[in-house]
Phi, psi and omega in degrees: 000149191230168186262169196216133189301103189077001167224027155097243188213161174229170201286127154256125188299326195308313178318293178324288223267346156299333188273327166323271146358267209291349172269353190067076207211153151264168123000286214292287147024289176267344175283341181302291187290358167286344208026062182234148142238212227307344182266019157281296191294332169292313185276023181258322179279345176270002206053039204181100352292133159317119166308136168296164166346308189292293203333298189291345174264351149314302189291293170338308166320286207299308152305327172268008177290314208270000000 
């Protein structure tokens, strides 16, 4: 998430698919432990649609897991 002026923070996909990256996780992978799937988690990284609240807080979870 990146901040945004006067409107709280918007999703950065890049961030997801850096973090992604950087735990060695695949698509398939970090969607299995979110337990969403994979063509969820691809069009999360295209931006489009942005994950909800709960979602980012899995991922937040998942990361602090690895």
């Amino acid at each position: 998430m990146s901040p945004v002026k006067n409107r709280g923070f918007a999703f950065d996909p890049g961030a997801l698919v850096e973090l992604r990256e950087a735990l060695g996780l695949t698509q398939a992978a970090l969607a299995r432990e979110l337990g969403v799937p994979t063509n969820t988690l691809s069009r999360w990284e295209t931006g489009a649609p942005t994950p909800d609240a709960n979602s980012l807080a899995a991922v937040h979870s998942v990361a602090a897991d690895h």
